[in-house]
DSSP file (Angstrom, degrees, kcal/mol; ACC not computed):
  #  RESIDUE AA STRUCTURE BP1 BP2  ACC     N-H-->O    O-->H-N    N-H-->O    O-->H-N    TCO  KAPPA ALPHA  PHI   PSI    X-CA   Y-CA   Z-CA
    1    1 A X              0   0    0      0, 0.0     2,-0.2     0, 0.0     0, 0.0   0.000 360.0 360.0 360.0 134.2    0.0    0.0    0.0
    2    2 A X        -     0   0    0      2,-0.0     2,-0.4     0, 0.0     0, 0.0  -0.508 360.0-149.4-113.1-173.4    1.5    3.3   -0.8
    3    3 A X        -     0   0    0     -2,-0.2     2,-1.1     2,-0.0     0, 0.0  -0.994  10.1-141.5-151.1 147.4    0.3    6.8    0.7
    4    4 A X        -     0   0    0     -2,-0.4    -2,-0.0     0, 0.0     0, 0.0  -0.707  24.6-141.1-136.9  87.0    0.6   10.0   -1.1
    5    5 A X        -     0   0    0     -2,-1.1     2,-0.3     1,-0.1    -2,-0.0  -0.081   9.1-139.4 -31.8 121.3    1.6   12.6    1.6
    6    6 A X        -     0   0    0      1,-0.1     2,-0.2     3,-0.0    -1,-0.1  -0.685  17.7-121.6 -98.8 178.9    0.0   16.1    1.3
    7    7 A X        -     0   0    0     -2,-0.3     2,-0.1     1,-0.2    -1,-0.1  -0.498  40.4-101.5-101.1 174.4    2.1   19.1    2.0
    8    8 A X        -     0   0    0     -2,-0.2    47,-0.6     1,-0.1    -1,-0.2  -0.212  42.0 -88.6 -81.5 167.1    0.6   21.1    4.9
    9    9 A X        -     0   0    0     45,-0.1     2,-0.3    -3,-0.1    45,-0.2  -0.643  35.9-141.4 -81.5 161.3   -1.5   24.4    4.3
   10   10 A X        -     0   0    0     43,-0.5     2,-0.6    -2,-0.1    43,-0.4  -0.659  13.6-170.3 -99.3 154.3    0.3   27.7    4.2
   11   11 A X        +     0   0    0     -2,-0.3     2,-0.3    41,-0.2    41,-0.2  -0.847  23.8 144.2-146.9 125.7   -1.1   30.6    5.8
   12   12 A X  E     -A   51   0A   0     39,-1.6    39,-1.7    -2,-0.6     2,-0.2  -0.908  59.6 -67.7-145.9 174.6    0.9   34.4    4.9
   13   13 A X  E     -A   50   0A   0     -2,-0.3    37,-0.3    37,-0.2    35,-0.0  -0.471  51.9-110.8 -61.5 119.9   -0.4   37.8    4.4
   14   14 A X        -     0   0    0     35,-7.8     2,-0.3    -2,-0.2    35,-0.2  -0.212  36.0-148.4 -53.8 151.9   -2.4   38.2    1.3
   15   15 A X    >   -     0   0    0      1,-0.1     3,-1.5    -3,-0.1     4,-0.1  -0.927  24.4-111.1-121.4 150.5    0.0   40.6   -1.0
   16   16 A X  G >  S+     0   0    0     -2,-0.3     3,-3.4     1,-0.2    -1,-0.1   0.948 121.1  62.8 -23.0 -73.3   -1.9   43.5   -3.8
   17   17 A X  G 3  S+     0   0    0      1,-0.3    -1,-0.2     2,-0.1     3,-0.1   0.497  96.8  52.5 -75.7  11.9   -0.3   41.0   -6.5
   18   18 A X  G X> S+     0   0    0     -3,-1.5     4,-1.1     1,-0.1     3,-1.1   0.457  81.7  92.5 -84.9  -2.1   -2.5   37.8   -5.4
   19   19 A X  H X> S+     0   0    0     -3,-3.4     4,-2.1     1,-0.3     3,-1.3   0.859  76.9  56.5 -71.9 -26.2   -5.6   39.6   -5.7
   20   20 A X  H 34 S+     0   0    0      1,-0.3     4,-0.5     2,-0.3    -1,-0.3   0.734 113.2  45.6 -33.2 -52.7   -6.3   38.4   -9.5
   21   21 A X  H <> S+     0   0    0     -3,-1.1     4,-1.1     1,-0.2    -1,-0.3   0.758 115.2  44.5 -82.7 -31.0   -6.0   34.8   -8.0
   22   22 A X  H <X S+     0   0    0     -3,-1.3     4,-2.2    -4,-1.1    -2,-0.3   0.712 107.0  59.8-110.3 -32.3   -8.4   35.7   -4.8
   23   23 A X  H  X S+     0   0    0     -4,-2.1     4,-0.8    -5,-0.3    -1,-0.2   0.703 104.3  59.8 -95.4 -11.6  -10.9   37.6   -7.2
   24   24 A X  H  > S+     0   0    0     -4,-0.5     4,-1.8    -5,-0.2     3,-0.3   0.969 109.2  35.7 -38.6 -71.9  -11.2   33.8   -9.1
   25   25 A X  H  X S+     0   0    0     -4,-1.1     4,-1.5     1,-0.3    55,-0.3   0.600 109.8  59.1 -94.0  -3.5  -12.3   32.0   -6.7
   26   26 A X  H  X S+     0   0    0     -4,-2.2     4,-0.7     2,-0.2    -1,-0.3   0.721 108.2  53.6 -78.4  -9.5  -14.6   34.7   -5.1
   27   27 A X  H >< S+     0   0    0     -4,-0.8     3,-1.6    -3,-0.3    -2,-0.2   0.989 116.0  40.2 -69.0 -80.9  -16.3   34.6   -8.8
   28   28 A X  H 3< S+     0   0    0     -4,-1.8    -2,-0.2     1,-0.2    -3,-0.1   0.863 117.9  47.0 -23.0 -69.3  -16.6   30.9   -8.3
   29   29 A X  H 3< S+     0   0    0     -4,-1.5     2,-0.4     2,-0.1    -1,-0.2   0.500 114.4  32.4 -84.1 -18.2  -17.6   31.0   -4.7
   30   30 A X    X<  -     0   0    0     -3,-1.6     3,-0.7    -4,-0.7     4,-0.0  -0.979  52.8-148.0-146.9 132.2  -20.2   33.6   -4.6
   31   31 A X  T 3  S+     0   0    0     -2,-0.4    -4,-0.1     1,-0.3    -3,-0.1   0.160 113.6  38.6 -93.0   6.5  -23.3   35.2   -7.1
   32   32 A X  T 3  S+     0   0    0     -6,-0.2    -1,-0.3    -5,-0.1   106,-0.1  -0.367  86.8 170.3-151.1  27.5  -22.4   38.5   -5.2
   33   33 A X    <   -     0   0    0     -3,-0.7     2,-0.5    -6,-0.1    -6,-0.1   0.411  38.1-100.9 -60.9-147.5  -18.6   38.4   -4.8
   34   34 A X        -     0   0    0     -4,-0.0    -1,-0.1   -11,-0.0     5,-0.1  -1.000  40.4-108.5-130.8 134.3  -16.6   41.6   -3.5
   35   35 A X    >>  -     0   0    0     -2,-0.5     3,-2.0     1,-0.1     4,-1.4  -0.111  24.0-107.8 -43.1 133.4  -14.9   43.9   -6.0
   36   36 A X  H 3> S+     0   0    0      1,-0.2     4,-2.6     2,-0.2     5,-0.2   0.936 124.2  65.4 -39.8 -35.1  -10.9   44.2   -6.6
   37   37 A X  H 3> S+     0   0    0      2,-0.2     4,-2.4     1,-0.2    -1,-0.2   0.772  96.4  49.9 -53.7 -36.9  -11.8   47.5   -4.9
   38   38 A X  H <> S+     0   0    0     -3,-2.0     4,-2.7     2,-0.2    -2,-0.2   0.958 116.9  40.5 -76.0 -53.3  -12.8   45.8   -1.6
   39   39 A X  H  X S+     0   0    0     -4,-1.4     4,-2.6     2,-0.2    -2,-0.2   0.874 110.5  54.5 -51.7 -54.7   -9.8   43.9   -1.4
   40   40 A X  H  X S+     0   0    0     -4,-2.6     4,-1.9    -5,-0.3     3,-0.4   0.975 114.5  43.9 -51.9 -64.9   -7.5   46.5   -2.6
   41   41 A X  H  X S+     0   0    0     -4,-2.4     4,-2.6     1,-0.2    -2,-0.2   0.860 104.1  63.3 -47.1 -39.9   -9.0   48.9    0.4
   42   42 A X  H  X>S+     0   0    0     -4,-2.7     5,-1.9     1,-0.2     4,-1.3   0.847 108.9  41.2 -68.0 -26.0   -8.9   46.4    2.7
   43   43 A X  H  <5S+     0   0    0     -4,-2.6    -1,-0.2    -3,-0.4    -2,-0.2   0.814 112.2  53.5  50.2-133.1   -5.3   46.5    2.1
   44   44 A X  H  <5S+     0   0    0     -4,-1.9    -2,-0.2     1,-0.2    -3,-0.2   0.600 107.7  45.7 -39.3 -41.9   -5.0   49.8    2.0
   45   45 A X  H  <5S-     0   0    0     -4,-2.6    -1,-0.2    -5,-0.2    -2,-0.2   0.798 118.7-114.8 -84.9 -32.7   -6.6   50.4    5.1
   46   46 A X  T  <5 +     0   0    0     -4,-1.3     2,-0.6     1,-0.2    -3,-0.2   0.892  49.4 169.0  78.9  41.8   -4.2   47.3    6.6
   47   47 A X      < -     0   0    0     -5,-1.9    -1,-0.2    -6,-0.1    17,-0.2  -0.773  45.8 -98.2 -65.2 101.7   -6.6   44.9    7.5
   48   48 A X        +     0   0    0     -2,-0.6    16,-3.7    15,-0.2     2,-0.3  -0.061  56.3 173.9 -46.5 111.7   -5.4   41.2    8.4
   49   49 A X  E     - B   0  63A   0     14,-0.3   -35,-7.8   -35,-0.2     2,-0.4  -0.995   7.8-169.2-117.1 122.4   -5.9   39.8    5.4
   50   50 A X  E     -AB  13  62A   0     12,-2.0    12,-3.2   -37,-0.3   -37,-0.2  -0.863  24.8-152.5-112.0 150.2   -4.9   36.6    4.7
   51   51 A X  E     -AB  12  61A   0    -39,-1.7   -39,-1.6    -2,-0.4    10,-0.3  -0.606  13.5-156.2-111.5 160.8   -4.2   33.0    1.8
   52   52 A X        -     0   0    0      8,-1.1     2,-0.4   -41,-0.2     8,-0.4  -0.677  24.6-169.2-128.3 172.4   -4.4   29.4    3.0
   53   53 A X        -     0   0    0    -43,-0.4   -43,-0.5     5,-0.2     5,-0.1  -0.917  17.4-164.1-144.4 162.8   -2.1   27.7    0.3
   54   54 A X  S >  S-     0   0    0     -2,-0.4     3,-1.4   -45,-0.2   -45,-0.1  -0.613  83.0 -32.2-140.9 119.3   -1.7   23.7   -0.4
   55   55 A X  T 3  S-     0   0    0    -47,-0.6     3,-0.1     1,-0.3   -46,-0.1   0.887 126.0 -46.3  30.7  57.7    1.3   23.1   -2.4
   56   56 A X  T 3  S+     0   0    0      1,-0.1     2,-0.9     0, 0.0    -1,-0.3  -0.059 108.9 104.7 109.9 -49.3    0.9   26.5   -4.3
   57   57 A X  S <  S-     0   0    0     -3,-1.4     2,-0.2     1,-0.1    -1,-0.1  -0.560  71.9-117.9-121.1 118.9   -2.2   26.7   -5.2
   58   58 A X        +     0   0    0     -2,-0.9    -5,-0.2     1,-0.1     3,-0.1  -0.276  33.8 167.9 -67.4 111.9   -4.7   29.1   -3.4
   59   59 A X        -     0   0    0     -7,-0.3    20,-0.3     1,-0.2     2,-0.3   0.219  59.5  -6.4-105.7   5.2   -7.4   27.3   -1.8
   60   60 A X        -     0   0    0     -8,-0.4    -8,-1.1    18,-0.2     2,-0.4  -0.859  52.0-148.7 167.9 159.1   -8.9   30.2    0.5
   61   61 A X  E     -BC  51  77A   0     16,-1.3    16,-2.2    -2,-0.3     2,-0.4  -0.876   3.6-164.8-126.1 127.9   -8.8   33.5    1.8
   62   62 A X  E     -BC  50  76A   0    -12,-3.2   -12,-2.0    -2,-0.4     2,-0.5  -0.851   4.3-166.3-148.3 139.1   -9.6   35.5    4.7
   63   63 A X  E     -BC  49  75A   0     12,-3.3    11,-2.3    -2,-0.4    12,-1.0  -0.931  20.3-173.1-129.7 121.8   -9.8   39.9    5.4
   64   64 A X  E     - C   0  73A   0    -16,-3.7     2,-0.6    -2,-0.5     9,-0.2  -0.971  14.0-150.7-104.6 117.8  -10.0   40.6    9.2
   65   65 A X  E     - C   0  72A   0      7,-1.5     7,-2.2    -2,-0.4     2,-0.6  -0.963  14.2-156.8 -96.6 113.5  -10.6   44.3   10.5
   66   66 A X        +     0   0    0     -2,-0.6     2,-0.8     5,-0.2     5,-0.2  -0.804  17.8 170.0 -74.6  74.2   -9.0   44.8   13.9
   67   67 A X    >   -     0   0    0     -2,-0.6     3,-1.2     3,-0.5     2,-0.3  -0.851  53.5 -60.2-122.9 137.5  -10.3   47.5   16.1
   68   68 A X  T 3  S-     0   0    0     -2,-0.8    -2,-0.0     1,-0.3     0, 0.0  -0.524 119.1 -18.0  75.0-123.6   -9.5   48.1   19.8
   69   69 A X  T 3  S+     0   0    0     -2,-0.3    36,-1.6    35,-0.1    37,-1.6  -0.269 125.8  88.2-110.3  37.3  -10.4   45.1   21.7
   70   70 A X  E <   - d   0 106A   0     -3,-1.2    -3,-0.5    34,-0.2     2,-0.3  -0.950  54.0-164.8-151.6 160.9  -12.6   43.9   18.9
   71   71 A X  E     - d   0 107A   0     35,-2.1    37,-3.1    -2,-0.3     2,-0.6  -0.992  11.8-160.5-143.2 126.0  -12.0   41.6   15.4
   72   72 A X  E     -Cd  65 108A   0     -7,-2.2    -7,-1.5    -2,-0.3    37,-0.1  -0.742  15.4-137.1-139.3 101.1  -14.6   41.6   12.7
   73   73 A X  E     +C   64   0A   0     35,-1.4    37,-0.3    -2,-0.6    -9,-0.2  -0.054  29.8 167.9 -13.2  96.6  -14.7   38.8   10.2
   74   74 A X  E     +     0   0A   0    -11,-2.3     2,-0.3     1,-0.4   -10,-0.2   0.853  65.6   3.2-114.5 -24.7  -15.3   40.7    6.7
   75   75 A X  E     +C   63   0A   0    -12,-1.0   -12,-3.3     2,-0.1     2,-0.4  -0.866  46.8 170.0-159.6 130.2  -14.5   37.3    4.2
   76   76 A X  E     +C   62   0A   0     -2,-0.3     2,-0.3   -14,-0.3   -14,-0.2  -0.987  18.5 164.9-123.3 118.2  -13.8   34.2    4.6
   77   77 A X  E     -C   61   0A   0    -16,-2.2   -16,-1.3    -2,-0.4     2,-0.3  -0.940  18.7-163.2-131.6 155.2  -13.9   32.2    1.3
   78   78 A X        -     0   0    0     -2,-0.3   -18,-0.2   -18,-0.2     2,-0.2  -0.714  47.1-106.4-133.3 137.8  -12.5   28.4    0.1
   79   79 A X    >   -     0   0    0    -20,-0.3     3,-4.3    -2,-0.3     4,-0.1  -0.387  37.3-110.7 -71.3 118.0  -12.4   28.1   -3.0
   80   80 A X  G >  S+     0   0    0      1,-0.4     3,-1.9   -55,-0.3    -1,-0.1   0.666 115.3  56.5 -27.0 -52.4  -15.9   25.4   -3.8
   81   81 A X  G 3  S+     0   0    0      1,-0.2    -1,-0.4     0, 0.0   -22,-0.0   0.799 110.9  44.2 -75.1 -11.3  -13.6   22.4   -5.0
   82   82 A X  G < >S+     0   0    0     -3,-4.3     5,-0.5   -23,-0.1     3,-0.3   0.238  86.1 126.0-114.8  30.6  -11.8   22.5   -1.6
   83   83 A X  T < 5 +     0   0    0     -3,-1.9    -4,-0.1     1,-0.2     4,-0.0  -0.097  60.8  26.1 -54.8 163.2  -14.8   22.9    0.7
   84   84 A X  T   5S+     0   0    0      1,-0.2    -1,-0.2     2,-0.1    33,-0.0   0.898  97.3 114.0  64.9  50.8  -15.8   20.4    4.2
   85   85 A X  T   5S-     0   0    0     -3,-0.3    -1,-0.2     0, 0.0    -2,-0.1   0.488  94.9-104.2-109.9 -17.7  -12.2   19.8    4.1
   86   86 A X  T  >5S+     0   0    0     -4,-0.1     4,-0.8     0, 0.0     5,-0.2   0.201  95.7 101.2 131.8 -44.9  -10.9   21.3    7.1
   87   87 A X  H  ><S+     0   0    0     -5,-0.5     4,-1.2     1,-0.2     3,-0.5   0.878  73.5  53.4 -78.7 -55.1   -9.5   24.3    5.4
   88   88 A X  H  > S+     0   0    0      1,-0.3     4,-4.6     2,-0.2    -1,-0.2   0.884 116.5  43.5 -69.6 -42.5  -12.3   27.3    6.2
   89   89 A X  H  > S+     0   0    0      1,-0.2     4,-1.9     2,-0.2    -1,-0.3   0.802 112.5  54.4 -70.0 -23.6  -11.9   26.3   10.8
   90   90 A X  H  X S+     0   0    0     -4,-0.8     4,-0.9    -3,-0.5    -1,-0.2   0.781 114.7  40.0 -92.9  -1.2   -7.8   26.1   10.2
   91   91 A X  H  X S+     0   0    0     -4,-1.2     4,-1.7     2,-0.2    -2,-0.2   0.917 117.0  47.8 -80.7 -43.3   -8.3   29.7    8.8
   92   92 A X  H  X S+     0   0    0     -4,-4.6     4,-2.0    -5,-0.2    -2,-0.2   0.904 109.8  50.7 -47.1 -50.5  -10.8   30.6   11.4
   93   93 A X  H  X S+     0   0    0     -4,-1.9     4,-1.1     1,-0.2    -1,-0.2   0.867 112.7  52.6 -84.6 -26.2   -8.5   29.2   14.4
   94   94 A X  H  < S+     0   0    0     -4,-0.9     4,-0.4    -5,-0.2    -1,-0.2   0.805 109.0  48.0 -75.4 -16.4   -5.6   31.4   12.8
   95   95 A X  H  X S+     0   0    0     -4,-1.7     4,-2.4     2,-0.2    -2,-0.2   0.754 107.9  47.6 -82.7 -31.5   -7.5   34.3   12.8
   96   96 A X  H >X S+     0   0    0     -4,-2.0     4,-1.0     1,-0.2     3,-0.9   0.992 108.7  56.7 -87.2 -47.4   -8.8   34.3   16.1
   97   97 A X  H 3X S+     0   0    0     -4,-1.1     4,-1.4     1,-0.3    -2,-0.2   0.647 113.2  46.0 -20.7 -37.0   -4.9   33.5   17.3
   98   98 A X  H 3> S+     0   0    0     -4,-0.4     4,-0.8     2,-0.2    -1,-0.3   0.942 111.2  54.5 -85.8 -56.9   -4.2   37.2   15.1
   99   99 A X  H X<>S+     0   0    0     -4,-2.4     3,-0.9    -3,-0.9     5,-0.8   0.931 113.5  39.6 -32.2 -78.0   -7.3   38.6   17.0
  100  100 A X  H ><5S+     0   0    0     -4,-1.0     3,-4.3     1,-0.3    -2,-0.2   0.846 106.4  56.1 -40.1 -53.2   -5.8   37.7   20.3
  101  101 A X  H 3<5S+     0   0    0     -4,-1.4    -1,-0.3     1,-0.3    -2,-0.2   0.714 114.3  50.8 -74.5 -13.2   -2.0   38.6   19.9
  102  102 A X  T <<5S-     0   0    0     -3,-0.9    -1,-0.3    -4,-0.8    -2,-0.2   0.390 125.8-102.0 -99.0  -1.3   -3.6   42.1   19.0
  103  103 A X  T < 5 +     0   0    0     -3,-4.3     2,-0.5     1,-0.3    -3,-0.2   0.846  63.2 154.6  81.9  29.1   -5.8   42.2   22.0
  104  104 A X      < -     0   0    0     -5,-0.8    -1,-0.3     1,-0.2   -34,-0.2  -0.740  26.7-178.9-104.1 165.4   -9.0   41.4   21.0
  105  105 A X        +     0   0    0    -36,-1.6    48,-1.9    -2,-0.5     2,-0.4   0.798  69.1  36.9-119.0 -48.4  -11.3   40.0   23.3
  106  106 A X  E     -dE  70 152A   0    -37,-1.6   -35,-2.1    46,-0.2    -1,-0.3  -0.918  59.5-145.9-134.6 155.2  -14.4   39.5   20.7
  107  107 A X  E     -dE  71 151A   0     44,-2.6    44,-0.8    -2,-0.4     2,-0.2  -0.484  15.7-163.1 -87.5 147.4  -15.1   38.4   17.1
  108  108 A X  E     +d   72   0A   0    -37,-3.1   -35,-1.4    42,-0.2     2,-0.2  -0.844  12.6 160.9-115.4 158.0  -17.9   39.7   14.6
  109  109 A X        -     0   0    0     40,-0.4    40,-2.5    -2,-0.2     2,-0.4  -0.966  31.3-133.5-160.8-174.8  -19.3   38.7   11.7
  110  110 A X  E     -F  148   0B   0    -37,-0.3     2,-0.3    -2,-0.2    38,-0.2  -0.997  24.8-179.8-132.2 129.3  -22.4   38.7    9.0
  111  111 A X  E     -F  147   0B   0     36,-3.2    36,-2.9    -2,-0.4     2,-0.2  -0.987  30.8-121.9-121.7 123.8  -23.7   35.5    7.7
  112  112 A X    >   -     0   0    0     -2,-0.3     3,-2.5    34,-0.2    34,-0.2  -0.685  19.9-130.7 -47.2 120.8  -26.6   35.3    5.1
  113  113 A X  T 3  S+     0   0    0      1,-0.3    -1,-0.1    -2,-0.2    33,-0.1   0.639 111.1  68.1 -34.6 -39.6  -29.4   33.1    6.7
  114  114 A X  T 3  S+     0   0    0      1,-0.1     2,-1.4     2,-0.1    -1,-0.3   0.622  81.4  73.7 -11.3 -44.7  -29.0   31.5    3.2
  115  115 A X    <>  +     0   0    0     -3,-2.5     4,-1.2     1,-0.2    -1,-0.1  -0.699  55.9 167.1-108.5  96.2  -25.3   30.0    3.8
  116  116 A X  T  4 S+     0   0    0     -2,-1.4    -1,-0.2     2,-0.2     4,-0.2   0.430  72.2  55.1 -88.9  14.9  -26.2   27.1    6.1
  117  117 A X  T  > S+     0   0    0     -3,-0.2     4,-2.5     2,-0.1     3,-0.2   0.717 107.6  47.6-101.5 -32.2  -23.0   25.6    5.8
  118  118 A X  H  > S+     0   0    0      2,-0.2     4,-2.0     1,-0.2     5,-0.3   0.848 108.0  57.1-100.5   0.7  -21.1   28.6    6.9
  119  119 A X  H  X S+     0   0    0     -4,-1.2     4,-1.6     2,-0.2    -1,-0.2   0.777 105.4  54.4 -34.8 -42.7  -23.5   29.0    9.8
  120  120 A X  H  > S+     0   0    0     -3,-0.2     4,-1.9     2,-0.2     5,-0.2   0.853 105.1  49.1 -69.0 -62.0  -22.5   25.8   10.7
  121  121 A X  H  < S+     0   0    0     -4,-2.5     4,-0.2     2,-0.2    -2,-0.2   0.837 111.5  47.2 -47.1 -47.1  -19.0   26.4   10.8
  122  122 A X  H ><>S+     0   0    0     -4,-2.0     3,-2.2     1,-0.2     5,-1.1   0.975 111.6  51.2 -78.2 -33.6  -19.2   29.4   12.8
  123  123 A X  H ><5S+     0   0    0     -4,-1.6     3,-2.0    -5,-0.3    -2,-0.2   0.918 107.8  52.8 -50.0 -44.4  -21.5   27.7   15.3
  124  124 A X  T 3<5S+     0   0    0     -4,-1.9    -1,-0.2     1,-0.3    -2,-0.2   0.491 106.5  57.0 -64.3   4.2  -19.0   24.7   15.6
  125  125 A X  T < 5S-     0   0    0     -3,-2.2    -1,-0.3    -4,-0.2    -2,-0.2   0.180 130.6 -96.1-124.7  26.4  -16.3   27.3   16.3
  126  126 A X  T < 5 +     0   0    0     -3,-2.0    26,-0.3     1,-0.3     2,-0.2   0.387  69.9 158.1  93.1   6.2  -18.3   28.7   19.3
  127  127 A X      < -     0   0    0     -5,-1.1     2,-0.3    24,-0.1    -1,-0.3  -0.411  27.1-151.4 -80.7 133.3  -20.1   31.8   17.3
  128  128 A X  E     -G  150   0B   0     22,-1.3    22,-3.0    -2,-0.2     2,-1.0  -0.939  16.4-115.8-110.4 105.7  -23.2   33.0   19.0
  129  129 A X  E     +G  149   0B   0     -2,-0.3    20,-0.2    20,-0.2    22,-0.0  -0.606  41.5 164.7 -59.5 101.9  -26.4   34.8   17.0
  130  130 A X  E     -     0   0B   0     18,-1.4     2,-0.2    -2,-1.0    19,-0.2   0.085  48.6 -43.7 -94.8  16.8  -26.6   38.2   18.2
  131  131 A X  E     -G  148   0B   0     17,-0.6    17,-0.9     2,-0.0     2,-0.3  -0.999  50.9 -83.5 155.9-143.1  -28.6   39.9   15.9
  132  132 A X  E     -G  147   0B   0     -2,-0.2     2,-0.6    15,-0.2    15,-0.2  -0.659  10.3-159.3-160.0 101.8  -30.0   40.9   12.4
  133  133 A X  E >   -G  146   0B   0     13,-2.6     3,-0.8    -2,-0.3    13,-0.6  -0.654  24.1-142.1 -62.8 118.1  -29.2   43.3    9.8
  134  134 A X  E 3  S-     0   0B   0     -2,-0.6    11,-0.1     1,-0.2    10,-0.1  -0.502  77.9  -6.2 -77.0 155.9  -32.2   43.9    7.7
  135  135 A X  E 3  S+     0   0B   0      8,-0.3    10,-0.3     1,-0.1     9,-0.2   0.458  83.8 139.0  82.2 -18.0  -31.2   44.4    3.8
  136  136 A X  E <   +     0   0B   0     -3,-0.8     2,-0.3     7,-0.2     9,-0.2   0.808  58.5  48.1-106.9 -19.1  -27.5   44.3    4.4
  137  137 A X  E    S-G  144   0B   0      7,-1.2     2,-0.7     8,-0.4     7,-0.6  -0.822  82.8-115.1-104.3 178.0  -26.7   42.0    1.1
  138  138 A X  E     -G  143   0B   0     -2,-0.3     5,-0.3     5,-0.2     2,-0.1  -0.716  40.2-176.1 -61.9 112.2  -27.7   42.2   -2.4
  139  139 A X  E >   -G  142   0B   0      3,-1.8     3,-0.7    -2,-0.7     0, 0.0  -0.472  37.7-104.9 -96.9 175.3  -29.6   39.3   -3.3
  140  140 A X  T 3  S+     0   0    0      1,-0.2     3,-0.1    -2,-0.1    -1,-0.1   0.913 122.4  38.2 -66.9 -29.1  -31.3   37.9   -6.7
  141  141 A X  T 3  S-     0   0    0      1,-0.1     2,-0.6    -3,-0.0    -1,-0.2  -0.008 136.9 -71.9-105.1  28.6  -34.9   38.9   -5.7
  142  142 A X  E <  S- G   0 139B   0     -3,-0.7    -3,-1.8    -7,-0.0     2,-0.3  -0.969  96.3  -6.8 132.8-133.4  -33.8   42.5   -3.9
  143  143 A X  E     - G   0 138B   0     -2,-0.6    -8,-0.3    -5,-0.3    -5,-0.2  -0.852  53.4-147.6-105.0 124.9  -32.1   42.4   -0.6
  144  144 A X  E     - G   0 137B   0     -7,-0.6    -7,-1.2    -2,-0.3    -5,-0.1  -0.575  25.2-124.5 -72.0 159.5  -31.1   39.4    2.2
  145  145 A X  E     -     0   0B   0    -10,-0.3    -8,-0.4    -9,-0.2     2,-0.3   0.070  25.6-131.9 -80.5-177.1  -31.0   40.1    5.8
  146  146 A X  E     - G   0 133B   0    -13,-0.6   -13,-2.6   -34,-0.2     2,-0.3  -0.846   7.4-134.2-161.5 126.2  -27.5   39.2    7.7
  147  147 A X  E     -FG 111 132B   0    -36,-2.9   -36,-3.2    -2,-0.3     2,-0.8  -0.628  17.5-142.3 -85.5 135.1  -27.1   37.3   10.9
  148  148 A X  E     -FG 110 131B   0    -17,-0.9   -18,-1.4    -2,-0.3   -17,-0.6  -0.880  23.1-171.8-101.5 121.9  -24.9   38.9   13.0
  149  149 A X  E     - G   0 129B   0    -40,-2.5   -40,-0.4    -2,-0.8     2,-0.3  -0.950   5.6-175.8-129.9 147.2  -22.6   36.4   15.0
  150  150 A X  E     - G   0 128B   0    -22,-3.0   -22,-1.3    -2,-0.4     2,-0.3  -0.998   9.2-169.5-146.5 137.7  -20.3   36.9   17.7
  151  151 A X  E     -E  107   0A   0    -44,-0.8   -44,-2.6    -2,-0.3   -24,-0.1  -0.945  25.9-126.6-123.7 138.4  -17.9   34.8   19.7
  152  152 A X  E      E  106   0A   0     -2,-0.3   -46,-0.2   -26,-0.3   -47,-0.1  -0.345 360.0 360.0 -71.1 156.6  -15.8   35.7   23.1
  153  153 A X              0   0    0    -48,-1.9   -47,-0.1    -2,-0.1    -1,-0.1   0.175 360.0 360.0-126.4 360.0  -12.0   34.9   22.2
């Protein structure tokens, strides 16, 4: 029997000249995706943004805003074919580790009532519903609402 080792994920700082690669698989990944312009600002602005890597080839993403004692989740994507792998919780557990070592004490986010798989994920990673944006994405038929979820770190 042989066994055909994979190399570990990588996790660095997203760089300007990945965004081309990141704006792929949010095309893939989303019927709403975020503009090179959102990426670019976040950035700009110097927002932990971070790639998840497996031998090369960028399998997910994530853009963190840091303020104070507080960490707010703005994307988290893997890329479709590398979904229920593992990948989206080892980005998540590096991100609240980034949170922390910057002094935050709790995490945010917005989930579409729609994505019941990442719902799922943030619940298994200790994320709390704490409330409801009405409107707050574009949807096909007008506007979805966003669950607001929050976890202690």
């Amino acid at each position: 029997m042989s066994a055909v080792l994979k190399s570990l994920p990588q996790l660095a700082p997203l760089q300007a000249e990945e965004i081309d690669a990141v704006l792929a698989i949010e095309d893939r990944a989303y019927p709403f995706p975020w503009s090179r312009a959102n990426f670019a600002d976040s950035l700009a602005a110097g927002y932990s943004a971070w790639t998840c890597r497996i031998d090369g080839e960028l399998v997910g993403y994530a853009v963190m805003m840091l303020v104070l004692d507080e960490a707010h989740l703005l994307n988290l994507t893997v890329a479709p074919e590398w979904q229920r792998a593992g990948y989206g919780s080892l980005v998540m557990r590096h991100l609240f580790d980034t949170a922390r070592g910057h002094g935050a004490k709790r995490m945010f986010l917005e989930v579409r009532p729609s994505n019941g798989s990442g719902q799922a994920l943030y619940r298994r990673l200790g994320f709390e519903t704490i409330g409801r944006r009405r409107g707050y994405y574009p949807a096909g038929a007008g506007r979805e609402d966003a669950m607001v979820m929050a976890v202690d770190l």
